[in-house]
C-alpha positions as CSV (number, residue, x, y, z in Angstrom):
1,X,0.8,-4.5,0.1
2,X,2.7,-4.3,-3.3
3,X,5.7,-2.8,-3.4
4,X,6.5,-1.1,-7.2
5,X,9.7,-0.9,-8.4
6,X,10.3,1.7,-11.4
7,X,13.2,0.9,-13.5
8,X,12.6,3.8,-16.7
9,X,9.7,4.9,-18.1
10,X,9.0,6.9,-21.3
11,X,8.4,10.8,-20.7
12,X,5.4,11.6,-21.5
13,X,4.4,13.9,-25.1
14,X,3.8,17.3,-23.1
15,X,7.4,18.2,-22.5
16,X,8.7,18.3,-25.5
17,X,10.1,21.8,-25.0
18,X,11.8,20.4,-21.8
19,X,13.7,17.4,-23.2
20,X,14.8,19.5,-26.3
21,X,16.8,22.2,-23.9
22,X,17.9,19.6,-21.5
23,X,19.6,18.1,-24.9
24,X,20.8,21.0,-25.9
25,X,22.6,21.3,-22.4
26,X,24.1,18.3,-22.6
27,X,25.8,19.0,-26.1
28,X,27.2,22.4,-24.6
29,X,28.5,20.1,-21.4
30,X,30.3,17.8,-24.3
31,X,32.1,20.8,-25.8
32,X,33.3,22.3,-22.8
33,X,34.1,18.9,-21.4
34,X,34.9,16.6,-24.4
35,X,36.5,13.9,-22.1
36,X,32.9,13.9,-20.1
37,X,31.4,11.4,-22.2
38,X,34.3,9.0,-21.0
39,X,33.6,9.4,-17.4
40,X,31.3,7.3,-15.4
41,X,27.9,8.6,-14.1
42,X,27.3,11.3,-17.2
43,X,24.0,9.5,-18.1
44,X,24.2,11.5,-21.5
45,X,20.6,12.3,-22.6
46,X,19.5,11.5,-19.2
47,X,17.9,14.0,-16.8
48,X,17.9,13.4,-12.8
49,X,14.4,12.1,-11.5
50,X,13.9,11.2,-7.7
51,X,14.2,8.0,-6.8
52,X,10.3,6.8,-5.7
53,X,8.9,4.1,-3.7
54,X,5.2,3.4,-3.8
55,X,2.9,1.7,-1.6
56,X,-0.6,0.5,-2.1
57,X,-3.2,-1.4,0.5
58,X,-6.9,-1.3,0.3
59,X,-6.9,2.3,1.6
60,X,-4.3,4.2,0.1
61,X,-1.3,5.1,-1.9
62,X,1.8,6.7,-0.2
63,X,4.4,7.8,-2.5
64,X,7.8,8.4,-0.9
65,X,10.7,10.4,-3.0
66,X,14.3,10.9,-2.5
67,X,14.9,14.8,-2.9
68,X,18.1,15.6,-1.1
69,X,19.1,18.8,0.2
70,X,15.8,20.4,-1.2
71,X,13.7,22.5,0.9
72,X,9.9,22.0,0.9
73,X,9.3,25.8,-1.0
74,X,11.3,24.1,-3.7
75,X,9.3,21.8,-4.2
76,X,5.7,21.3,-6.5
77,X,3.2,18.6,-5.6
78,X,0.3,18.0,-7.8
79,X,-2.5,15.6,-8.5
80,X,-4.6,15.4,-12.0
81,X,-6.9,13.2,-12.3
82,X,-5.0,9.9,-11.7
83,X,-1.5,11.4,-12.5
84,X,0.6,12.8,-9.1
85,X,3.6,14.9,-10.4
86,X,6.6,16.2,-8.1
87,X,8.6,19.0,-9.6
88,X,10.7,21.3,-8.3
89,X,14.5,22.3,-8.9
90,X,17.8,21.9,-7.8
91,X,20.0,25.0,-7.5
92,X,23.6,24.5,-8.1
93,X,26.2,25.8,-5.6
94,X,29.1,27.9,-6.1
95,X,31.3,25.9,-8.2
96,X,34.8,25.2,-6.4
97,X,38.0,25.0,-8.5
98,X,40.7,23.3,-6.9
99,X,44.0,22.8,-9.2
100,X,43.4,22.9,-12.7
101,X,40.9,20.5,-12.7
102,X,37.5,19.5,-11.2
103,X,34.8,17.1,-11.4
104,X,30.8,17.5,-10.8
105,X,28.6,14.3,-11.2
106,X,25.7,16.0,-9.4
107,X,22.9,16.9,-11.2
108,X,21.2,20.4,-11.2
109,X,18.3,21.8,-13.2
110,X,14.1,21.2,-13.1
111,X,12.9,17.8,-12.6
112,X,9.0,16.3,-13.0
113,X,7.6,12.7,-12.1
114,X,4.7,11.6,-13.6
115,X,3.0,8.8,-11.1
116,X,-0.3,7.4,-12.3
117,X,-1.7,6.0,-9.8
118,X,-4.1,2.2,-10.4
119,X,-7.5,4.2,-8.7
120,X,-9.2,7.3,-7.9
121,X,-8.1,9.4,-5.1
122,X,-10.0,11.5,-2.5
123,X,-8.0,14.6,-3.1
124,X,-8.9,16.1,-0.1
125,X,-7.6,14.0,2.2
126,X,-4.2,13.7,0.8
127,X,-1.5,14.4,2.9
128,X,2.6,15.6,2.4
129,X,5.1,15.7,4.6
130,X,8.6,16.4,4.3
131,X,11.7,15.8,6.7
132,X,15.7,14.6,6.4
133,X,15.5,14.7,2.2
134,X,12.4,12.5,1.9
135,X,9.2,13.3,0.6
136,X,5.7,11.1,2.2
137,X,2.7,11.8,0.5
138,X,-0.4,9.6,1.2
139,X,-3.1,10.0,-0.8
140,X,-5.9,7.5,0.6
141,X,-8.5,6.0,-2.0
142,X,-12.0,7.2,-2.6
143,X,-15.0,5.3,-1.6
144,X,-15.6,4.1,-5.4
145,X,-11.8,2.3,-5.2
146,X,-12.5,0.8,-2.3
147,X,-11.8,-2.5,-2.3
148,X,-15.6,-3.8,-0.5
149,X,-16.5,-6.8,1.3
150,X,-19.9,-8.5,-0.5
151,X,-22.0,-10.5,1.7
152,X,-22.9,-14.1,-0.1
153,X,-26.8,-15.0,0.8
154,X,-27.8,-18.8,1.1
């Protein structure tokens, strides 16, 4: 079983609309908060993905994603071709003031993973569950991917 471990990876060309409005956002956040950029955790020009383990054996992927206090209408699950996406959004809450000043690191907005996954999938076996903020999928290999045993004559 391997175990991948994504560091950052390059968002892909079809979002270009996306990143262009998340950037704008972040220029507002600097003018209403010009000391934000001082502060740790800002992540300027950096959107919130879930935080992803995946799995593979012989058989299957399963793809497990961090997407605390989400629930499952929230969230989008999608396979084309080779590429699984999760999407969804996180809704802010009421903002609390307490004093005359207050701090938010959380992040709120639309988020999108891209996985590609190494083989082909049998879409219609693939399964997703969801329960205490994490997200299983398991989306078992199709007969083609199959690793297969071959029998040496003598």
């Amino acid at each position: 079983m391997k175990l991948a471990r994504r560091e950052r990876q390059e968002r892909g060309a079809l979002a270009p609309f996306g990143e262009l409005n998340r950037i704008r956002s972040e220029i507002n956040r600097i003018f209403e908060d010009p000391f934000a950029l001082m502060t740790r955790g800002t992540g300027f020009l950096e959107a919130w993905e879930p935080a992803v383990d995946i799995y593979e054996d012989k058989d299957q992927f399963t793809v497990k994603a961090e997407l605390p206090g989400l629930k499952k209408e929230e969230i989008d699950v999608a396979l084309h071709g080779n590429t699984l996406t999760i999407a969804g959004e996180r809704k802010q809450e009421q903002e609390r003031k307490e004093g005359e000043t207050y701090r938010s690191e959380r992040y709120f907005g639309r988020f999108q993973r891209n996985i590609t996954l190494s083989a082909s999938v049998d879409s219609s076996k693939i399964q997703a569950s969801y329960k205490d903020g994490v997200l299983s999928i398991v989306l078992p290999k199709s007969e083609a991917a199959q690793a297969k045993q071959i029998q040496i004559k003598t």
